[in-house]
N, C-alpha and C positions, 0 to 999 in steps of 0.2 A: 637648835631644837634637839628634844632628846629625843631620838627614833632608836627604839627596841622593843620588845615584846612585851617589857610592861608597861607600855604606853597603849592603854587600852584605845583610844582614838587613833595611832597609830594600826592597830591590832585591826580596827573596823575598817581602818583605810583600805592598807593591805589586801586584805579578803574580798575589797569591792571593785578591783583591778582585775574582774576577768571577764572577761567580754560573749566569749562565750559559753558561761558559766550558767546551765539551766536544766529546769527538770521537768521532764517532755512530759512524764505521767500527770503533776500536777498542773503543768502549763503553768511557771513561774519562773521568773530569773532571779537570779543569786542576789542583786540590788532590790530588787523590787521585796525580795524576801527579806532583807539586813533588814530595810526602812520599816519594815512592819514587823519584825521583831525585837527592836533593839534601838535606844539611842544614837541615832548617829551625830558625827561629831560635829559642834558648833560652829558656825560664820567664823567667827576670830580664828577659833584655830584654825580650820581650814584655810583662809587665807594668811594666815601665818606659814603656812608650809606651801601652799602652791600660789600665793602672791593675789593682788588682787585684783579685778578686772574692769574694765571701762563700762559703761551704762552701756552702750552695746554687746557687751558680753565677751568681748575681745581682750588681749594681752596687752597689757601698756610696753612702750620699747622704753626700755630696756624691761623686759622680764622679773617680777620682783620675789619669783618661789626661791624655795630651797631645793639646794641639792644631794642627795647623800651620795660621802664616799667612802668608796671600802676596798680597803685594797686584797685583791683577790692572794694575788703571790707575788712574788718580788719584780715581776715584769706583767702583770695586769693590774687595772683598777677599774671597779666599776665604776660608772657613775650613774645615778637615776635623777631625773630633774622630775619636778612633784609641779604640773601645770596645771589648769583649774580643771581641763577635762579630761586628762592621761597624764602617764606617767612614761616619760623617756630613756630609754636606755641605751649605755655607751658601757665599751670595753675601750681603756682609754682613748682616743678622738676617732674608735669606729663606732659609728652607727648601729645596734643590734634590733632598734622596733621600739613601737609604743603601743599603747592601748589603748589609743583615743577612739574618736567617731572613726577615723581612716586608720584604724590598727593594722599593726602591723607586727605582728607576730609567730609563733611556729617554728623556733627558731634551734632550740636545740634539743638533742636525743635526753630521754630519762638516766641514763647513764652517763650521761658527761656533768648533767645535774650534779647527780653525786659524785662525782670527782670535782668538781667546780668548790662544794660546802665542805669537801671532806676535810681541808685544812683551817676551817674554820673553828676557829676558837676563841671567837667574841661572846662573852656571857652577855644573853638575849638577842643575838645575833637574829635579824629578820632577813639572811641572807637565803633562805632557803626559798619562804613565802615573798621575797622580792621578785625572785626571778623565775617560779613557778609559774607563772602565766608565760612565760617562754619557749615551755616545754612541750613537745610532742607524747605521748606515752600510746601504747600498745595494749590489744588484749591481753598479753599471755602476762607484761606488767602491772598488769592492774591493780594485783592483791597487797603487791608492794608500794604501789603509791600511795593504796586507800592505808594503808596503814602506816607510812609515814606523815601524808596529809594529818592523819588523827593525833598521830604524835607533836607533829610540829602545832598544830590548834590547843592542843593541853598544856602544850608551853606558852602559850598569849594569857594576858590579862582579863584574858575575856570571859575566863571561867563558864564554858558553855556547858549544861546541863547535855546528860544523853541525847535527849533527840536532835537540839540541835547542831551536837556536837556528828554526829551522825548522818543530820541532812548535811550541813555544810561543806563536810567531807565527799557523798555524794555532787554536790553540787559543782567542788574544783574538780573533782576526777573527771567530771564531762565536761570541760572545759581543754583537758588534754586530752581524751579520746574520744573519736570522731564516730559516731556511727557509718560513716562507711569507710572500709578496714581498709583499704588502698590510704586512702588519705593519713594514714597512722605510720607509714613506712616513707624511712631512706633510705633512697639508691645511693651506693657507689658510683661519682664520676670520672672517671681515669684521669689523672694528672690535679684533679679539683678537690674530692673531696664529697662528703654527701650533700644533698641537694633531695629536695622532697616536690612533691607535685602541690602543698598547698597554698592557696592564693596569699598573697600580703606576706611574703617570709622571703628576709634577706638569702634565704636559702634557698629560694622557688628555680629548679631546674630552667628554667630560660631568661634568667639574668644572664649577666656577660661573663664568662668566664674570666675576667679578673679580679670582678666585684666577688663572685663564688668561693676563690682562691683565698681573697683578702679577709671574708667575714670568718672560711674553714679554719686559716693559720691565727684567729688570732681568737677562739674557739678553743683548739687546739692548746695552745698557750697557758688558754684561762682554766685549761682542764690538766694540766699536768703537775 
């Protein structure tokens, strides 16, 4: 499959990967807002990329989605597996979270983000909006995300007019930052690495310190 940025169905996938992606004023979620704004994309192709499902609504075994991979640097790879109801992530055979019903994500700081894309130089690269649902971000970051968010949306297919370009932007930005501002911060753990207080994150301070270690070094890695 072709997955990049001018895959306008690719482009709605993307964008509907964040789970807690919503906007308290109007009392709407970011899904709930795509499906009433916009075409979303077809039966075929959707099961053309995350494969198809049993009349129970279940995975057939063996698994029949696609996976994208992208090699971060010469010693990480991403991979993301495209499932019917999330989307999986791996730095090569670690586990980093999904965004299904039992997501699991929160995973890394706004700035290892960008160190992560900075060597990125795939033209229409979805590497940034791949892994933005990963992300933790802060107040004092805010101005900077809202306006890379808008940047990285003017580069999809999507051609979003102002407002929407605008709402949608607000909508991933709440999705990294947390109305309560504890929840926005990592601690340093001595000997580990940082490690955050929120729930579903291979990073949640009371995992085991070697699971902590394993996910920090290879973080680390994928950021250098």
């Amino acid at each position: 499959m072709k997955l990049n940025l001018s895959n306008q169905d690719f482009c709605l996938y993307l964008i509907s990967q964040f789970p807690f992606a919503a906007d308290d004023e109007k009392e709407i979620m970011l899904t709930d807002y795509l499906m009433e704004h916009f075409e979303m994309p077809a039966k075929d192709w959707l099961e053309e990329l995350t494969g198809q499902t049993e009349e129970d609504g279940g995975e057939p075994d063996p698994w029949t989605g696609y996976t994208y991979i992208h090699e971060v640097n010469d010693k990480v790879t991403l991979f993301a597996e495209f499932h019917s109801f999330n989307t999986v992530y791996f730095f090569n055979d670690i586990y980093l979270g999904n965004t299904g019903g039992h997501f699991h994500l929160s995973l890394l700081t706004w700035t290892e983000l960008k160190e992560i894309i900075a060597n990125d130089k795939t033209e229409g690269s979805p590497l940034f909006l791949l892994l933005l649902p990963l992300v933790i971000g802060n107040e004092s970051e805010k101005p900077e995300i809202e306006s890379k968010i808008l940047e990285a949306l003017q580069q999809t297919a999507l051609h979003l007019n102002e407002v929407h370009l605008e709402q949608i932007t607000k909508f991933l930005t709440s999705h990294l930052i947390f109305g309560e501002s504890e929840k926005n911060r990592f601690t340093p753990k001595e000997h580990i690495g940082l490690t955050t207080t929120r729930n579903h994150s291979e990073r949640n301070e009371q995992h085991r310190d070697e699971e902590l270690q394993q996910i920090n070094e290879i973080i680390s890695l994928a950021s250098t």
